[in-house]
N, C-alpha and C positions, 0 to 999 in steps of 0.2 A: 361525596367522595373527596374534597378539596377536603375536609376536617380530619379524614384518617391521614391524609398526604401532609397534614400540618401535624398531627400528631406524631408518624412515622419520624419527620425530619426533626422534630424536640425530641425523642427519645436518641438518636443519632447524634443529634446536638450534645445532649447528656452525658453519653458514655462516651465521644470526643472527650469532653470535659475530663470527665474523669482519667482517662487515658492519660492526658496529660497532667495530670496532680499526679498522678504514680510517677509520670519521668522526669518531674522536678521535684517529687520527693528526696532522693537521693541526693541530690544537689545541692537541695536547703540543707540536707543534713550534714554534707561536706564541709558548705559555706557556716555553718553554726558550732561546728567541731576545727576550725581552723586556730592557728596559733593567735591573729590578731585580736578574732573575739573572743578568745580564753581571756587574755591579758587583760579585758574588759571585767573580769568577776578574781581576778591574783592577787586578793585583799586578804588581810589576815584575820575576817572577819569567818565565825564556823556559825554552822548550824546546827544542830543539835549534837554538838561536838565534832561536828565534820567539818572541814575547811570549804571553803565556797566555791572554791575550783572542782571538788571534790562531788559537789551537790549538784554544780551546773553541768557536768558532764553526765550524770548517772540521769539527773533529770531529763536533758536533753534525749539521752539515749530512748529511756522510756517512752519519751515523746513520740520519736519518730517509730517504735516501735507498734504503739496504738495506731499513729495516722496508717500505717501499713497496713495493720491488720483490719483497718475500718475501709481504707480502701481496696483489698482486695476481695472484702465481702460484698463492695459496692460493685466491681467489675465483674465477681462470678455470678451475681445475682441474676446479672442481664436484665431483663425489659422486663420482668413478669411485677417488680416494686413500684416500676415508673405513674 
């Protein structure tokens, strides 16, 4: 009985987990879209003809786009993957 009650509370533990990666998802994404870290790639250097400001944003966006969409298949999933 102690093993399902250790299992019960690591899946509990888990989807904690993840709960919160979804509510500083948002966050990172503010914090990585902010003016300070832009200034950090406002070089005149391009990428395949795109400017780097240009590529860091589009890229970032995508980014957080995946992590969303990978965590919200992790949160609808519920206990049945764990």
């Amino acid at each position: 009985m102690k093993e399902k009650d250790r299992d019960l509370a690591e899946r509990a533990f888990r989807r904690r987990r993840r709960q919160d990666a979804a509510l500083v998802l948002p966050v990172f994404g503010i914090i990585m879209l902010m003016t300070p870290v832009l200034q950090l790639f406002s070089r005149d250097a391009k990428i395949f003809g795109a400017p780097l400001p240009f590529v860091y944003v589009f890229g970032m966006w995508i980014l957080l786009i995946i992590l969303a969409k990978r965590l919200s298949r992790l949160l609808t999933k519920g206990d049945e993957g764990d």
